[in-house]
FIDRENTOR-230306 format. One record per atom (N, C-alpha, C): y, x, z. Coordinates in steps of 0.2 Angstrom, whole numbers, plus 5000, padded with zeros to 4 digits. Example, Ala and Ser with C-alpha at 12.3 -4.5 7.8 and 13.67 -1.06 7.14 Angstrom:
497250665039/497850625039/498450665039/498950645035/499550685036/500050645039/
***
This chain:
499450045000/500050005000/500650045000/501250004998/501750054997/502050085003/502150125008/502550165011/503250115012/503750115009/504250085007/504150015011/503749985005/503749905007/503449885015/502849945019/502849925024/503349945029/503449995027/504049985033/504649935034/504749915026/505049865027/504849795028/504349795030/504149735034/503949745040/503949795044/504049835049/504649795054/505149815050/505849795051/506149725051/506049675046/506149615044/505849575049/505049575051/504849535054/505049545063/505349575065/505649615072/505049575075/504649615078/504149605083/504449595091/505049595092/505349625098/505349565102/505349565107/505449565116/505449495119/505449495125/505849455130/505449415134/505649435141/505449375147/505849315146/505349255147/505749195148/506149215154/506649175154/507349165159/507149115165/507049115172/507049055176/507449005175/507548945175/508248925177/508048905184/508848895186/508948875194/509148815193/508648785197/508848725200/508648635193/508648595193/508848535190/509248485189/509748465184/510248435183/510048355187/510548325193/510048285194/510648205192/510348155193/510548105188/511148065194/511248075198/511948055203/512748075199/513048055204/513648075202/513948145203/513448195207/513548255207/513548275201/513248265198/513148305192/513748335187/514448305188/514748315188/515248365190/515348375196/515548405200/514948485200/514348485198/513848545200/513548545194/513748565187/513648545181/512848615181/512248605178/512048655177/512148715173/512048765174/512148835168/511848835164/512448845157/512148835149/511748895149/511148845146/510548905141/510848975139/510749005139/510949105137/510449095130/510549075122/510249075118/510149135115/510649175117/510749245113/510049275118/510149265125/509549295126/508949285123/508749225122/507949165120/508049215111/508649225110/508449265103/508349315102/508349385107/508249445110/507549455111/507349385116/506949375118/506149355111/506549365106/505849325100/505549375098/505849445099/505549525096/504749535100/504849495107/504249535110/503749495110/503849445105/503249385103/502949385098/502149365100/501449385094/501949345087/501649335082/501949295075/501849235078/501249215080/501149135081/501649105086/501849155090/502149115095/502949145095/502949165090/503649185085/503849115083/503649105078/503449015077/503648975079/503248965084/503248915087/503748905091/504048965095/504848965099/505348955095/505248945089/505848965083/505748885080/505348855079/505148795078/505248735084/505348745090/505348735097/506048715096/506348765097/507348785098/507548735096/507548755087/507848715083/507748655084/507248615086/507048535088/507548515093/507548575096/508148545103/508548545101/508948585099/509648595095/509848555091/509248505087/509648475081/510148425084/510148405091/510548345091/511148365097/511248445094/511548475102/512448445098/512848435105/513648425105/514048475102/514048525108/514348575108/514548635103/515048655102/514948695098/514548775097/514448805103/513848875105/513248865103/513148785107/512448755105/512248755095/512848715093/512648705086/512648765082/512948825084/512848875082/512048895080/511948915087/511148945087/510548875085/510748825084/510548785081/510448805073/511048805071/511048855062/510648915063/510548955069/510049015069/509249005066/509248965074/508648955072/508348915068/508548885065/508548855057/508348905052/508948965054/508949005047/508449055047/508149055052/507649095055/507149075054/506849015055/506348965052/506248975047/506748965039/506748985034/506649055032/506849085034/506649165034/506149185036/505749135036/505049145042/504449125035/504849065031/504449025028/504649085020/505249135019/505349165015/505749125009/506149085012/506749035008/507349065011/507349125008/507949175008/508849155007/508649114999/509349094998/509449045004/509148985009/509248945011/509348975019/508949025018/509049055026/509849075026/509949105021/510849145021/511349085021/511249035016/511748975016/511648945025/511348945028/511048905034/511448975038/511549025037/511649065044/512649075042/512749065036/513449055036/513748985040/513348945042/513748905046/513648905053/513348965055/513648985064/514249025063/514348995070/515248985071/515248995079/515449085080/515549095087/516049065092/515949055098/516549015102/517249065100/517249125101/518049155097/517649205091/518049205087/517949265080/517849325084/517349375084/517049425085/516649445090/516349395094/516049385097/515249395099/514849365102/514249415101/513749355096/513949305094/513549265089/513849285084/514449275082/514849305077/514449375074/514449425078/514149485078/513249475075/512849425079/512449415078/512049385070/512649335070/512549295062/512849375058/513349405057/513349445052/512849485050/512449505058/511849555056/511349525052/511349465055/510549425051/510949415041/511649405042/511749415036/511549445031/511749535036/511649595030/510849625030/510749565036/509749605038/509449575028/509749485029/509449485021/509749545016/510149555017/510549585010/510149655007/509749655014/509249735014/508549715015/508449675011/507449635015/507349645007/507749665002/506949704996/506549764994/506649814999/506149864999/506749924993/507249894991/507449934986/508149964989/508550034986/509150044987/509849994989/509650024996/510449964999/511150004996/511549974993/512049974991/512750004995/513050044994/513550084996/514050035000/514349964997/514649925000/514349905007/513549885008/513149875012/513249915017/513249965014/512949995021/513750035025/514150005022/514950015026/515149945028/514849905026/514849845032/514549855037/513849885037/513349895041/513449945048/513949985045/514250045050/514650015052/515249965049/515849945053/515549885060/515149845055/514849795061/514549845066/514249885068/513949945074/514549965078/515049975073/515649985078/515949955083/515849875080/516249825083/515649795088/515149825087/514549805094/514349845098/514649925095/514749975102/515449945107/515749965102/516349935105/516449905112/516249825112/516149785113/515449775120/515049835118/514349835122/514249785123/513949765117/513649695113/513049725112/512549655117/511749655118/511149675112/511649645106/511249665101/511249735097/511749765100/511849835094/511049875095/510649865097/509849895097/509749865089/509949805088/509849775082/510149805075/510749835076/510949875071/510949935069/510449955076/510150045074/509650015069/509449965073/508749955068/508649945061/509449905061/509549905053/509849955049/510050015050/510250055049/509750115047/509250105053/508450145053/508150115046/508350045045/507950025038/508250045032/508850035034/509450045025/509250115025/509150165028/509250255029/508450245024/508250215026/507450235025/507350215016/507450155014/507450145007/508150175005/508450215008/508950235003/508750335002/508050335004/507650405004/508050445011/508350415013/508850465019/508350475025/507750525026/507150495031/507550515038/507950605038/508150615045/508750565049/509150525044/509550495046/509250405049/508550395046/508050355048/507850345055/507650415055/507350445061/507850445069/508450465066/508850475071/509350405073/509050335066/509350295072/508750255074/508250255071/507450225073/507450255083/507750305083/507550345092/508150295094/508650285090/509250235096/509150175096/509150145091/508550105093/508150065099/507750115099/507350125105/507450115110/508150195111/508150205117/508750145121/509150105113/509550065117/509149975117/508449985116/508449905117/508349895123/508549825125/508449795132/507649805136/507249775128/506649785133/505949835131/506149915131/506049945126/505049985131/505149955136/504649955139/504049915138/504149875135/503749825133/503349835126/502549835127/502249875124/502249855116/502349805114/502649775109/503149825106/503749835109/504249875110/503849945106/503649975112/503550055111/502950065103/502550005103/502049995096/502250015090/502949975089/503349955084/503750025083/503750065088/504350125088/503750175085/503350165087/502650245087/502450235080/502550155077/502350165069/502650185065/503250145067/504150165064/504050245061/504050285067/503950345068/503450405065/502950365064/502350375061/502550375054/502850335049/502650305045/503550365042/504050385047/504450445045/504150485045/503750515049/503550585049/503150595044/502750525042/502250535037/502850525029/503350525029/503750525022/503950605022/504250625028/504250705028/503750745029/503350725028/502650765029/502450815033/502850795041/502950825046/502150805050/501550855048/500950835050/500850845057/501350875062/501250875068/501550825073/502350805067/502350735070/501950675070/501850665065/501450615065/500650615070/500450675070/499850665074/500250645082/500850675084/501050655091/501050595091/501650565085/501550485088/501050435088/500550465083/499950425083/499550425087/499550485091/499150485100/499550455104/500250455104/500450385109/500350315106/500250325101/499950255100/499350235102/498850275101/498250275102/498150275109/498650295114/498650295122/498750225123/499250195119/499650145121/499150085122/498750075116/498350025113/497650055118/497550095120/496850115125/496950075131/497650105133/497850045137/498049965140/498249955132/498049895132/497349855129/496849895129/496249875127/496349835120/496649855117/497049845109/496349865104/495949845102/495349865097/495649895091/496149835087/496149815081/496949895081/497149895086/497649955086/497350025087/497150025091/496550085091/496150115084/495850055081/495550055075/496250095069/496850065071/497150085066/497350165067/497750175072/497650235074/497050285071/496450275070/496050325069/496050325061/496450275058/496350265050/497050315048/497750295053/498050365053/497950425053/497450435057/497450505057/497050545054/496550485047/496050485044/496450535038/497250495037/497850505033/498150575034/498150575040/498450645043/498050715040/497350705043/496750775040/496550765032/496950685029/496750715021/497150755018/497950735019/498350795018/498450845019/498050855024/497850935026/497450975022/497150925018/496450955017/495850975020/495750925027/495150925031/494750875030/494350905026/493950825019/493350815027/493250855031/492650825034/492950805043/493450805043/493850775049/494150725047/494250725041/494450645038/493850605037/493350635036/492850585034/492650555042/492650585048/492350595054/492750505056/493450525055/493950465058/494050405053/493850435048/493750345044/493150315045/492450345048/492050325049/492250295059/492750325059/492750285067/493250225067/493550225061/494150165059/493550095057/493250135054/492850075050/492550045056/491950085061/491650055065/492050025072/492650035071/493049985078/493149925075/493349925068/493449855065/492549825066/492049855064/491449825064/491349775070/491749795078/491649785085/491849715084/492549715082/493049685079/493049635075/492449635071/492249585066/492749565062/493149635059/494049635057/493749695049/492949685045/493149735042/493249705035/493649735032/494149715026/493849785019/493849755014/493749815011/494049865008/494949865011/495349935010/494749985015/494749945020/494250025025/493650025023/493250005019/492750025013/493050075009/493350065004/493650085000/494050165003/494250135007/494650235011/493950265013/493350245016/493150265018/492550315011/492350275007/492050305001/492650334998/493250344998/493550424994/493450475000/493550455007/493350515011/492550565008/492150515008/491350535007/491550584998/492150544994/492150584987/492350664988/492750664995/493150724995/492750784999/492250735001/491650775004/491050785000/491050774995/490750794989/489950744990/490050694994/489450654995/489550574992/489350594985/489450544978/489150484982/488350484983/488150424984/488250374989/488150394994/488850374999/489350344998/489750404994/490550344990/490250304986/489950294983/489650244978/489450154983/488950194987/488750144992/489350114994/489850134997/490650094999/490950054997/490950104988/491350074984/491250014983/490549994983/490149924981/490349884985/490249914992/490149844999/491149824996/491449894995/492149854995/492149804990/491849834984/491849744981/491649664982/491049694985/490849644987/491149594993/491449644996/491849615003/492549565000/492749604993/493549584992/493349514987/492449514986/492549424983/492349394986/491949404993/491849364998/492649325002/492949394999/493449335003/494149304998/494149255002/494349184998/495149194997/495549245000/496049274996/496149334996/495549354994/495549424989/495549414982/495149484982/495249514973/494949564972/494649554964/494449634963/494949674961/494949734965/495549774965/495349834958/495449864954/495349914950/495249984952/495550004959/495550054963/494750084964/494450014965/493950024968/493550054963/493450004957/493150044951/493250114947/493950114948/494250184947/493650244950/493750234959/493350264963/492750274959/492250224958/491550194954/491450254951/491950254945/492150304939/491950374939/492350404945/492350464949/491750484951/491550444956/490850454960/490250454956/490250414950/489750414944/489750484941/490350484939/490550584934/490350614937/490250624946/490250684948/489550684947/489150654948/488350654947/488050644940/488650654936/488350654930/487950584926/488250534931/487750464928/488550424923/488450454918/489050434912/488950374910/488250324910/488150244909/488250244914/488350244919/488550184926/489550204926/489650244925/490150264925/490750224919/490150234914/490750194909/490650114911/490150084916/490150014915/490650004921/490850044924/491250034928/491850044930/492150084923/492550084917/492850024914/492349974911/492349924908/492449874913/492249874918/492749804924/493449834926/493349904927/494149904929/494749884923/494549914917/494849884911/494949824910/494349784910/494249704911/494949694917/495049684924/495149684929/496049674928/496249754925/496949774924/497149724915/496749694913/496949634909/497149584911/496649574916/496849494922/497349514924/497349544929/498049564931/498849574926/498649594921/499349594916/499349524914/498849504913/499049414910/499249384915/499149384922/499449354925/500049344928/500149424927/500949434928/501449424922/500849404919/501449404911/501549344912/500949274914/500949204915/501649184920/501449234923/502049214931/502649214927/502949274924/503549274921/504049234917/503249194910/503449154906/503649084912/503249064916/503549024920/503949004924/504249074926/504849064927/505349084924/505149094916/505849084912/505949004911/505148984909/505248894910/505548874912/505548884920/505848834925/506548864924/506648934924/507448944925/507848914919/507548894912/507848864906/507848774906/507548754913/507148704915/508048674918/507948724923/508348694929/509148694928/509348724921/509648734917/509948684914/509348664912/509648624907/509648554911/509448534915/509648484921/510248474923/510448534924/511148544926/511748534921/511548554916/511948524910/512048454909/511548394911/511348334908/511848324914/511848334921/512148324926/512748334925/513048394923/513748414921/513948364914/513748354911/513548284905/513848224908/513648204912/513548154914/514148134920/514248184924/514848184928/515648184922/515448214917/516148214913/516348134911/515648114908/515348054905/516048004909/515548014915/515847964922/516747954923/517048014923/517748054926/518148004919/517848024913/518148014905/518247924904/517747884908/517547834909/518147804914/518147844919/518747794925/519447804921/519447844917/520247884914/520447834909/519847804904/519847754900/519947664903/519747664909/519747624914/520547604917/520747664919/521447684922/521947664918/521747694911/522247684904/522447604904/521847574900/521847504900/522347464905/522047464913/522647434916/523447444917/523547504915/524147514914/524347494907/523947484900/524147474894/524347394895/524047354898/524047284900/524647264904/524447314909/525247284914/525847294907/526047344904/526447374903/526647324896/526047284893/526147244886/526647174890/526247154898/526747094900/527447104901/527647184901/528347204902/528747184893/528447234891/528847214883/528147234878/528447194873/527847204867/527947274864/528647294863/528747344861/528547424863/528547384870/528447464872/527647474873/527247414872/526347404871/526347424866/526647414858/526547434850/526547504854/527247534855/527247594857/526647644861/526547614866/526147644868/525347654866/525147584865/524447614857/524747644853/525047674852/525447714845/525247794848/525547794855/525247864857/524447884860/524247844864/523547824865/523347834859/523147834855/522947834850/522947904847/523447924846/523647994845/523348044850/523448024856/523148084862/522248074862/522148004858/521247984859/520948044852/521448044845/521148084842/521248164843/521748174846/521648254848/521248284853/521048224860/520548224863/519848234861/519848194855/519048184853/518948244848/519548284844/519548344840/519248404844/519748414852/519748464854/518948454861/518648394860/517948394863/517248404858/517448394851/517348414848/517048494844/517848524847/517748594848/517548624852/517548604858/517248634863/516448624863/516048574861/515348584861/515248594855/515548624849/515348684846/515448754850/515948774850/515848824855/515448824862/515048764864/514748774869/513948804865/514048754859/513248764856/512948844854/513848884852/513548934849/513448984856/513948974860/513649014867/513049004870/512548944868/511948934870/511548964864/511648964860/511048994855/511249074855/511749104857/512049174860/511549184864/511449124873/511049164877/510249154875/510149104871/509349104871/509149144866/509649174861/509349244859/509449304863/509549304869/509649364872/509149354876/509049304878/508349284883/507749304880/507749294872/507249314870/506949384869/507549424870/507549504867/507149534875/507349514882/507549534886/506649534890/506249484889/505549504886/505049544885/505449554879/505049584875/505149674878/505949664881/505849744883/505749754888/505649684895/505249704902/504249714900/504049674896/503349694893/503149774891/503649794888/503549864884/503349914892/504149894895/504049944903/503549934906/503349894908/502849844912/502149904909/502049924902/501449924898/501650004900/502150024898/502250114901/501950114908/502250064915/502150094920/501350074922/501150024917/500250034916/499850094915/500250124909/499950184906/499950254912/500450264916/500650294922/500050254927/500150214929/499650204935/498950214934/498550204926/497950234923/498050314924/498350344924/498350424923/498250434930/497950394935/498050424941/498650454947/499350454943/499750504945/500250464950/500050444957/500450404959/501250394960/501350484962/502050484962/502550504957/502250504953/502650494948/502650434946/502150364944/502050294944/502650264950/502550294955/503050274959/503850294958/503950354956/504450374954/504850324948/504350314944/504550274936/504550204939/504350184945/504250094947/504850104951/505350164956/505850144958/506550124951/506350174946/506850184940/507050104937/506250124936/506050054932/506549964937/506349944942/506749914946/507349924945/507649974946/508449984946/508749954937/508449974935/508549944927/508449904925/507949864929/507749794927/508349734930/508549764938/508749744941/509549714936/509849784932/510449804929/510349754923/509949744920/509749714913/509649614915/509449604921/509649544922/510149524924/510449554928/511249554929/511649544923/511649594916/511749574911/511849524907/511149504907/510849454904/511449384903/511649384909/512249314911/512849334908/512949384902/513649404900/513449414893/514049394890/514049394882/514049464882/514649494885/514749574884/514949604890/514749684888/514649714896/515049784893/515149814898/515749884895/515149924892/515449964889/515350014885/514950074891/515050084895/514850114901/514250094904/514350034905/513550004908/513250014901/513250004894/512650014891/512450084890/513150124890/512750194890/512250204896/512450164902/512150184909/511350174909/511150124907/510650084903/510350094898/510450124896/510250184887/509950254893/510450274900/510150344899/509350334904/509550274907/508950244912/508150234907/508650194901/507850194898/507450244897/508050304895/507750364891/507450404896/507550394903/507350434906/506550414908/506650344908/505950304910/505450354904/505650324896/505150334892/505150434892/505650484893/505350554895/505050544901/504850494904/504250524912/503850504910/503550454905/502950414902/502750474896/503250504890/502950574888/503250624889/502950654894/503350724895/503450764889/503950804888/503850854882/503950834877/504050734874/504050734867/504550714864/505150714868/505850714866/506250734869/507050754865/507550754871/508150704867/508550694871/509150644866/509750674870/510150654867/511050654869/511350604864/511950574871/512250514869/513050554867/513350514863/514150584862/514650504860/514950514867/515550454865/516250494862/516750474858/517450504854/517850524862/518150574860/518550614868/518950574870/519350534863/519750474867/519450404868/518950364867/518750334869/518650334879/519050274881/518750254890/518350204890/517650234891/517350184888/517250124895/517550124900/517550064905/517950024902/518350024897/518849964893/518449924886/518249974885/517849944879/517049894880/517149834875/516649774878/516049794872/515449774873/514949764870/514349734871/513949704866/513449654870/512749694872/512649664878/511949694880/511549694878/511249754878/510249764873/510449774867/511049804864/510949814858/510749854853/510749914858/510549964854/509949964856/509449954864/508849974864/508349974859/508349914857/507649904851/507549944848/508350004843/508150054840/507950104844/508150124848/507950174853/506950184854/506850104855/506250084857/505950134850/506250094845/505750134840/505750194836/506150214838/506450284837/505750314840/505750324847/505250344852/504250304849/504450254851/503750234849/503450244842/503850224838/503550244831/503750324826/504450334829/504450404824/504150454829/504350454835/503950524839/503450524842/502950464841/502450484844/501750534839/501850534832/501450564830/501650624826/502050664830/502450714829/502250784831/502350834829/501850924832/502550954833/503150914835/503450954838/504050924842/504450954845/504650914850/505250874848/505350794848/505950774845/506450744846/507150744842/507850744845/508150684841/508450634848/508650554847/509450574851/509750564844/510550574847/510750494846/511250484850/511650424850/512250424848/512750414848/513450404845/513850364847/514450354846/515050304848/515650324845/515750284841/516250324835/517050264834/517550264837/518050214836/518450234832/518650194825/519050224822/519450134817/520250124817/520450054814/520050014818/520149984823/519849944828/518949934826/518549994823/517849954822/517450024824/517049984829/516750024833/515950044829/515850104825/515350134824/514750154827/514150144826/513650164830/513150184827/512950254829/512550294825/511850304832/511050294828/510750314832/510250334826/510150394828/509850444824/509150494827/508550494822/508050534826/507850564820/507350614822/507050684817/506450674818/506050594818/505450594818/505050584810/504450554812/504150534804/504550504799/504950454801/505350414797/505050344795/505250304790/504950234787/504050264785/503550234786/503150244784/502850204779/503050144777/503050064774/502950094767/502350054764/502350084756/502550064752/502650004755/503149934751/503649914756/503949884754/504749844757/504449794761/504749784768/504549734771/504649664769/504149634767/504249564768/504849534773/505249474773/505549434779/505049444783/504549394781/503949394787/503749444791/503849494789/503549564793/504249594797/504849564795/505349594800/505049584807/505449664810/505249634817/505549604819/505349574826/505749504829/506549534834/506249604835/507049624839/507749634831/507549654825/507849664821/507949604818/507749534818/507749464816/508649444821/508349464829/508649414834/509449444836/509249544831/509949554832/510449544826/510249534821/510749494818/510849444819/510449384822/510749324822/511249324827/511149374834/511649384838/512149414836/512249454828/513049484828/513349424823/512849404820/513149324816/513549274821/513049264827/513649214831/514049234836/514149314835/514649354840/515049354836/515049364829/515849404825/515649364818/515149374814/515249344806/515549284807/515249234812/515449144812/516049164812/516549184815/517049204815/517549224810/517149254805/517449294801/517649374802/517549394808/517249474808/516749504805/516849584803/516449604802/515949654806/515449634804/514749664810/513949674806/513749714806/513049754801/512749814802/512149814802/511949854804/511449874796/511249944797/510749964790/510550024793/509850014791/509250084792/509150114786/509350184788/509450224783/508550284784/508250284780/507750334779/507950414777/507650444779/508250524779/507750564774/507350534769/506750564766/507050574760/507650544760/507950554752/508250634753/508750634759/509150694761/508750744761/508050744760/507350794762/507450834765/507450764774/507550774781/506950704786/506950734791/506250704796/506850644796/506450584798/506650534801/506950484799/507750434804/507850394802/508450384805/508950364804/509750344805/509750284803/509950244810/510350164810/510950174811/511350134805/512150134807/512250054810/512550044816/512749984817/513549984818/513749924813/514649904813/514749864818/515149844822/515349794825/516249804826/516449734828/517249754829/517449794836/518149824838/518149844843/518349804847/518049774854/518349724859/518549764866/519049764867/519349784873/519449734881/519349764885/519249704891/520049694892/
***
């Protein structure tokens, strides 16, 4: 599992603390009651207090609260009413409803310790995707810590810990470290074994990023103390699978095998065995050169992972299979087990490909509802306005005839330049719509391609580099659907975009190209506008079709050329060239060089600009390759 993402669930789900609070005494039903009013609930404690509870009974307190508070008077009460709501949500993984539900706590004065507390759950979502927290983020995140040292505000333990998570996905491990220990040492209830569990993994799981193998064995021993202590199986058990991690890095293939064999059998006590601790335990046996053994594992792993009713066969396993058969030299078992992994990572791509399409459905779905809505509210408004008119045309005819002639005269006049100028406007709504659903369909085609790279990298076995190319990968996807909602983006963002791809597809072939992008000395290219995805497709095949069947290394230059407001664009490579022995049919156009015309047709031709593009074969010049010139006009923001 990913490093990354566990930690970050580490963090999100805050295991942490707290003793229920007595209350003194009961409000009794006389007239004193007034005069000896009882003392208000401490909520902010009872929320302090939800870290040191199992999941189930996280739940359940959080499901509890809310019931009481939905009908509370006061204003402190209705606040932590909005909490724990938005905490329930949070709980159920309805993020956007969690964030809209915690903007409406509202502390008795501005800056206060609920004030304080809503901010943090705030920025807690702003950092719950396992990805790089953002520059603005995390100078919120420091200013909010200030105003809770400040203050010696109960919850700044809370903002170490949020800070220990941003440091962590943003690769910063010692600045992780250094607020994961304050953290610790400022929570309220940091003795609580819950408490110190969560600190010893935390800890673990940095020191295993730094590859500090001395720390990690320290914390792992107070874990393992910790959990002896509490007669903790299932903790215990994990512990030894840690440290199973510790001697493989070392290269103590027979001290690793010793403690995945003790991980395994605490879970067997435990009747908790899953088939990742099958599966870790047969590569320790591969690394100890005892093939059949691993073999035997591999298999129970599989078997275990269909036995259960939400698992899967995972490819890993088979991979293993693969290995452990080679070593032994048994090449028909090996290749059939080749053939389910293969099998396997086809299901797996089809369903993620299935997931996709359907949530482009739904989101051109939800879309266009919104549209009949928005339709239909105009409908409505254009209808009272006509409503409106008429009783004022009427009063106005029993005043004088003349000023009725007159006023149909003008009415009339503002009904046809209304109907001109609505007219126009749902042509220009139409073309903006067939604008975005060709760019939705471009936008496909080049998350599959990445998707089918970052396949190729996780088959070569090369994790951290797979992982390297899934952070990249991420951040540009991320960039390209942000996009996507924009006719045109600066000239900046697509270079930025251009150098992200290229870098992706040089980790995918090492060694088989190099490019350089060259914009004019006077162009600023933060001023200049251009539509998304437009150069990639050539780029795409520039790389996939001219260099990959090349014997020497090849060079993809880009260009950006302004000259009489029309912006030139040169993308040029020294690979094989056209290879076509005849002229392509329409039919055989590609679908990217189809959808990018009809995109610069309803960007600039409808209009009457000019914009074109032409693939030049460099066979004539008797030179490798191929140059596309693309014309468009020059737009300035």
């Amino acid at each position: 599992m990913n490093i990354r993402i566990v930690f970050s669930l580490f963090f999100v789900l805050s295991l942490l603390m707290v003793m229920s609070c007595k209350q003194k005494g009961q409000t009794k039903t006389d007239q004193k009651t007034e005069l000896n009013p009882a003392p208000k609930k401490d909520y902010l404690a009872i929320a302090i207090s939800l870290d040191t509870l199992s999941r189930a009974e996280y739940k359940k307190r959080i499901n509890e609260e809310e019931r009481l508070l939905r009908s509370a008077s006061d204003a402190y009460s209705k606040a932590f009413y909005h909490y724990f709501k938005g905490k329930k949500y949070a709980t159920e993984k309805q993020l956007d409803s969690a964030r809209i539900t915690y903007e409406k706590m509202a502390g008795v004065q501005p800056g206060d310790e609920t004030d304080l507390l809503k901010n943090y759950e705030l920025l807690d979502l702003s950092t719950n995707y396992g990805v790089t927290v953002e520059f603005s983020v995390m100078n919120k995140i420091l200013a909010l810590l200030k105003k809770a040292e400040e203050s010696e505000s109960r919850i700044t333990y809370h903002l170490y810990d949020l800070l220990a998570k941003a440091y962590f996905q943003n690769d910063n491990n010692k600045a992780s470290l250094k607020y994961a220990e304050s953290y610790y040492n400022s929570h309220p209830y940091k003795s609580h074994p819950q408490i110190k569990q969560r600190y010893y993994d935390i800890s673990y799981l940095l020191a295993y990023r730094m590859k500090d193998y001395d720390k990690m064995m320290s914390y792992n021993v107070m874990a393992r103390d910790l959990a002896l202590t509490l007669h903790d199986s299932l903790a215990i058990a994990r512990t030894y699978d840690n440290e199973a991690q510790i001697y493989d890095r070392q290269g103590q293939a027979e001290k690793a095998l010793a403690s995945s064999r003790a991980y395994v059998n605490y879970l067997k006590k435990t009747n908790n065995l899953n088939d990742i601790a099958y599966s870790n335990l047969a590569t320790s046996f591969i690394r100890n050169k005892m093939m059949d053994s691993a073999i035997y594992y591999f298999k129970k792993a599989i078997v275990l992972a269909e036995k259960n009713p939400k698992g899967r066969k995972k490819p890993a396993y088979f991979n293993g299979l693969i290995d452990a058969y080679k070593a032994k030299g048994a090449y028909a078992e090996a290749l059939n087990a080749a053939e389910s992994a293969y099998q396997l990572q086809i299901r797996d791509l089809l369903e993620r490909d299935a997931v996709k399409v359907a949530e482009i459905h739904e989101k051109y779905d939800t879309e266009k509802k919104d549209r009949k809505l928005n339709d239909l509210k105009k409908q409505n408004e254009l209808s009272e306005k006509i409503i409106l008119q008429q009783r004022w045309t009427m009063g106005l005819a029993l005043l004088v005839f003349v000023g009725l002639l007159l006023f149909f005269y003008i009415l009339h006049r503002q009904y046809r330049l209304k109907e001109k100028n609505t007219l126009l406007q749902s042509e220009n709504k139409r073309l903006n719509i067939e604008q975005k659903l060709l760019q939705v369909q471009l936008n496909p085609h080049f998350i599959f391609n990445s998707i089918a790279n970052l396949q190729s990298l996780v088959a070569t076995g090369d994790r951290d580099e797979a992982g390297r190319y899934l952070t990249v990968f991420s951040g540009l996807l991320r960039n390209v659907l942000e996009q996507n909602r924009k006719d045109f983006i600066s000239l900046e963002e697509e270079i930025a975009s251009l150098d992200n791809y290229l870098l992706l597809q040089q980790m995918r072939f090492p060694g088989l190209f190099d490019y350089q992008i060259n914009v004019d000395e006077n162009t600023y290219t933060p001023d200049i506008l251009i539509p998304p995805m437009l150069i990639q497709p050539f780029v795409e095949n520039a790389i996939e079709h001219g260099f990959r069947n090349i014997d020497y290394k090849g060079l993809l230059s880009i260009s950006f050329h302004i000259e009489d407001g029309v912006m030139n664009i040169k993308v040029d490579d020294d690979g094989t060239g056209l290879i076509n022995k005849e002229p392509p049919s329409p039919k055989k156009q590609s679908l990217a060089s189809i959808i990018l015309k009809e995109r610069l047709d309803l960007l600039f031709t409808s209009t009457g600009q000019e914009a074109k593009y032409e693939i030049e074969d460099k066979k004539h010049k008797k030179e490798h390759g191929v140059t596309v010139h693309i014309i468009i006009p020059e737009i300035k923001e």
